[in-house]
C-alpha positions in Angstrom: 91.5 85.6 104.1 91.7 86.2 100.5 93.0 88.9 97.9 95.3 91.4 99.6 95.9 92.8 103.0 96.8 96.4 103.5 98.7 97.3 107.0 99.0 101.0 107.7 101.5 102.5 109.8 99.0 105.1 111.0 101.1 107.3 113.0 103.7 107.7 110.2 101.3 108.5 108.1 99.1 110.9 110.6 102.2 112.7 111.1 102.8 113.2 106.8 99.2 114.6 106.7 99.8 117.2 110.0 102.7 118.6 107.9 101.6 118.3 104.6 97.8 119.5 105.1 98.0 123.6 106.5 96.7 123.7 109.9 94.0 126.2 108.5 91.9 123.3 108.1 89.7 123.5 111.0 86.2 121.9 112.9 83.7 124.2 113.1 84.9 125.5 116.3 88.3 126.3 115.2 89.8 123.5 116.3 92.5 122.1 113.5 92.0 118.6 111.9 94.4 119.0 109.0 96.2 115.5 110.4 92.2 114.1 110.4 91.6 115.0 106.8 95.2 114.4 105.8 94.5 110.9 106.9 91.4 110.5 105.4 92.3 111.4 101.7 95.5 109.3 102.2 93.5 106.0 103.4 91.1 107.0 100.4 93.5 107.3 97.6 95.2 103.8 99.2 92.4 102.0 98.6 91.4 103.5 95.2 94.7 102.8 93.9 95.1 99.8 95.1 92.2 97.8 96.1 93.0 95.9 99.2 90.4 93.2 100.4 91.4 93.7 103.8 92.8 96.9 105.8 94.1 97.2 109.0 94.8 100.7 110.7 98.4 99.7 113.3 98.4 102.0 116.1 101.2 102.7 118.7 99.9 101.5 121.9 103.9 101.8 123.5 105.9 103.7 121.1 109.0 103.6 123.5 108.4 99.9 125.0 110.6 99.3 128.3 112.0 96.3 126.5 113.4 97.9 124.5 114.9 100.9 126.5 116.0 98.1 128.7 118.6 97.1 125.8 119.0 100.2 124.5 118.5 103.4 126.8 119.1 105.3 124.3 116.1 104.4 121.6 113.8 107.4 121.2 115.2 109.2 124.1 115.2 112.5 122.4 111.9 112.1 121.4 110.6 112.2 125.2 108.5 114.5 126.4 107.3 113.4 129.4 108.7 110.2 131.3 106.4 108.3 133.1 107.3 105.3 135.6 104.0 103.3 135.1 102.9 104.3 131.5 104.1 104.8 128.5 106.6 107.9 128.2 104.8 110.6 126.2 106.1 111.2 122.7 106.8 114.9 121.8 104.4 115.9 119.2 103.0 119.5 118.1 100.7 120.9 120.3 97.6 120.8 117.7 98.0 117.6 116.6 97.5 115.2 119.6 94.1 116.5 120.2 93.5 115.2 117.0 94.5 111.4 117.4 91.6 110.3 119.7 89.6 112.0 116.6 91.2 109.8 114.4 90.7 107.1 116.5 87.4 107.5 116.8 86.3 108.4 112.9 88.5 104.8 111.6 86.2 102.6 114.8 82.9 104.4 113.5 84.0 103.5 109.7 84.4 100.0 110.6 87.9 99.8 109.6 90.3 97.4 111.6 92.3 99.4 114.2 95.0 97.3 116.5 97.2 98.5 118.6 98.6 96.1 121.8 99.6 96.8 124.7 103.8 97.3 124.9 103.7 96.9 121.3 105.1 99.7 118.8 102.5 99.6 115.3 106.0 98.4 113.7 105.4 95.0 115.8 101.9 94.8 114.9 103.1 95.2 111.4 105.4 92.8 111.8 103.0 89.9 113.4 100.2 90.7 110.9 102.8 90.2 108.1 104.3 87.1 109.4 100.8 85.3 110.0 100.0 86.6 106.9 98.6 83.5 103.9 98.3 86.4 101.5 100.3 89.2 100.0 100.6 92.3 102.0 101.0 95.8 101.0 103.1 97.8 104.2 102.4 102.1 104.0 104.4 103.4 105.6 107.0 106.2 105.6 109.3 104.2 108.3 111.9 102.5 106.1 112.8 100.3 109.2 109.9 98.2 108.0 111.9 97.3 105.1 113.2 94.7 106.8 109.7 92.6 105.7 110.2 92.8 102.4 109.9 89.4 100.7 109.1 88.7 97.1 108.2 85.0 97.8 105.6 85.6 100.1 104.2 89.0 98.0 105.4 91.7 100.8 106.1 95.1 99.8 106.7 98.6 101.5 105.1 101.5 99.4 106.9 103.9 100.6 104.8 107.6 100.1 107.8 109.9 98.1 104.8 112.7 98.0 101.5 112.3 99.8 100.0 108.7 99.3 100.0 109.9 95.3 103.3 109.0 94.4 104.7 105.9 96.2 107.9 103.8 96.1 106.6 100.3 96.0 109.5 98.8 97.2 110.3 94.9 96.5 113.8 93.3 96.8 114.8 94.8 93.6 114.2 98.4 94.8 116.5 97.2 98.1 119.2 95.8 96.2 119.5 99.0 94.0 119.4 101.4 97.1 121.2 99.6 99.9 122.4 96.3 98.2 120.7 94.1 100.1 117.7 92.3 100.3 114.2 92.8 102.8 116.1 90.3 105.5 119.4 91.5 105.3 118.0 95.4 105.8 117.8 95.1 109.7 121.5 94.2 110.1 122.2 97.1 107.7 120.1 99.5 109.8 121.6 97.9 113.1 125.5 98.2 111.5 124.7 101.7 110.3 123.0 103.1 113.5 119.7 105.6 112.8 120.2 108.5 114.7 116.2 109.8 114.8 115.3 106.1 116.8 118.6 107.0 119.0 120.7 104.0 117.8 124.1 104.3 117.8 124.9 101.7 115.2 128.8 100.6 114.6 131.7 103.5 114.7 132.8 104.3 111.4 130.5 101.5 109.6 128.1 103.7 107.3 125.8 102.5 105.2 128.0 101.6 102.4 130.4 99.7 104.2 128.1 97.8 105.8 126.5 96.8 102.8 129.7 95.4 101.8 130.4 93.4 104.8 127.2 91.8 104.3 127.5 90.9 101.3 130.9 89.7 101.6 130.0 87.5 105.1 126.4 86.9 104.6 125.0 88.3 107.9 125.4 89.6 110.7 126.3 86.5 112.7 128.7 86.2 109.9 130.4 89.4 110.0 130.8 88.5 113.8 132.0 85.2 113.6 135.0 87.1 111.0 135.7 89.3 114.3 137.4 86.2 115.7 138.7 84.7 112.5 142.4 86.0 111.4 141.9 85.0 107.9 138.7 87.0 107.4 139.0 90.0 105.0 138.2 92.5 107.8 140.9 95.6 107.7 142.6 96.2 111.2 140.3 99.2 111.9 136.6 97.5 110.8 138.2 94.6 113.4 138.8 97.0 116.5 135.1 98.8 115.6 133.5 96.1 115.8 134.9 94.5 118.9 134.2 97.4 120.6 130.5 97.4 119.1 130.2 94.3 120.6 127.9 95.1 123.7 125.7 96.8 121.0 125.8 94.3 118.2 124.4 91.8 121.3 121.5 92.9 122.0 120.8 95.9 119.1 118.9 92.9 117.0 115.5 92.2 119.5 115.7 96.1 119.0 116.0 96.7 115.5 113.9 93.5 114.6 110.0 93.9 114.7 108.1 91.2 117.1 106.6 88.8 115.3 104.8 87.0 118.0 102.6 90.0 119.4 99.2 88.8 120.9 97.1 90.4 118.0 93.6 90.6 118.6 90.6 88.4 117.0 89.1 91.4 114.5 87.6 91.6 111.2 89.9 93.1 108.9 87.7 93.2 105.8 87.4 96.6 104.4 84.1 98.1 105.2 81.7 98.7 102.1 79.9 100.8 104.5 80.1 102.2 107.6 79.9 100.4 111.2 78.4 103.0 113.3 76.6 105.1 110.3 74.6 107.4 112.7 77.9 107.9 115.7 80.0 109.1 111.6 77.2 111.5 110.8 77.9 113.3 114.0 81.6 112.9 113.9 81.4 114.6 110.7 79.4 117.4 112.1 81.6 118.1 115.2 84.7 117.7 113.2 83.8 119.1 109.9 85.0 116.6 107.8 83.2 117.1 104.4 84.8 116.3 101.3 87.9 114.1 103.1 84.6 111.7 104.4 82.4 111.8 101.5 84.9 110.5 99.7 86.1 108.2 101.0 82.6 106.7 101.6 82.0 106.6 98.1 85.4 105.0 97.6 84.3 102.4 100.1 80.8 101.8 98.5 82.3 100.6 95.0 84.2 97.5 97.1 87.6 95.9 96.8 89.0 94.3 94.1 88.7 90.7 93.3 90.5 88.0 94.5 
């Protein structure tokens, strides 16, 4: 692999074009496919602004694994709809837009464009696997700032982050993280893990925000570190941060293999170039006549046709 490799976080960013295209946008039938669209123009304007050789759609196969719900019970509980004991729990999502994901499915497979997701996996791990296998720099969209935590300026691994649309993007490096949170891509997890994220259901540390946890990290290193100053009398720990996180401790155990992406999923073997053209031309046309998809396609074609940038 050469040049750069785009991952997409393609629910996070399916989700941004539901709410951000009006649900007016409709198939012939009547049947809404403002997320299809959506996604389509932001995939388009990615690569036209920035030229990736390679491109890789990461899907949610599990986006509640058991793993870890067995650490946590509380990760994404709100977020269930439907709890299943032998499949994944469904995810609560408006009612028009999961009839549009198999759509979406379906349109990236016909375009040729890479799309992974594994079994037990979130798209966050497949993110994170792709990343750390990774010989090349790697652009992460996504509008999850958990995946902050792969930032890394030596290996050329950025988040851009979409502040509005996919036209107006953080790209956040370590600088970016050490202005906002005042740490760098590696220390972000244990800031997220201290300062608990209520929308994934994690509790984090009582009465350790965002700020002081910034400042315990930088004062101890990590979170090991911070820890290991739990049971040290000398460390600079005030009697109440010392009683928190004792009391965390449960938590700060196994919150980590929870916070952390997998790196190790079992990705598999598929050709991530980007597509000059499409893979199943003639299975597209008709997708684009069931679905109306007009412009969103077209141009995206045409963006495909010109080709990546060099290496």
């Amino acid at each position: 692999m050469t040049g750069r490799l785009m991952l997409l976080d393609t629910a996070s960013l399916y989700f941004r074009a539901y709410f951000g295209v009006p649900d007016s946008v409709k198939a012939p039938d009547g049947t809404p496919v403002n997320a299809v669209r959506g996604l389509l123009d932001f995939i388009d304007r990615l690569v036209r602004d920035h030229r990736p050789q390679h491109l890789v759609a990461c899907m949610d196969a599990d986006w509640r694994p058991q793993w870890r719900v067995d650490l946590i019970p509380t990760y994404k509980a709100h977020r269930v709809a439907e709890e299943h004991e032998d499949a994944p729990d469904l995810e609560e999502v408006p009612d028009t837009l999961s009839p549009q994901v198999p759509v979406i499915e379906e349109v990236l497979d016909a375009l040729g464009i890479a799309r992974v997701g594994v079994a037990g996996y979130e798209a966050d791990d497949v993110i994170g696997t792709f990343t750390a296998r990774a010989a090349v720099p790697v652009d992460i969209v996504t509008g999850d700032r958990d995946l902050y935590q792969l930032v890394d300026d030596a290996r050329g691994i950025r988040v851009l982050y979409p502040l509005k649309g996919v036209g107006t993007l953080q790209l956040t490096d370590e600088a970016v993280l050490r202005e906002k949170y005042g740490v760098d891509g590696r220390g972000y997890a244990d800031l997220a893990l201290l300062r608990g994220d209520p929308s994934d259901g994690l509790p984090g540390v009582a009465g350790i925000g965002e700020k002081t946890a910034a400042k315990l990290l930088a004062e101890f290193g990590d979170l090991a570190g911070i820890m290991a100053a739990v049971d040290d009398p000398g460390a600079k720990l005030t009697p109440s941060q010392r009683k928190r996180l004792t009391e965390a401790g449960p938590y700060v155990a196994v919150a980590p293999k929870v916070v952390r992406v997998a790196d190790d999923v079992p990705l598999p073997d598929v050709d991530t170039a980007l597509p000059q053209a499409p893979r199943d031309p003639a299975g597209l046309e008709q997708l684009a006549k069931r679905w109306g998809l007009g412009g969103s396609l077209q141009r995206l074609l045409t963006t495909l046709a010109v080709g990546p940038a060099g290496p």
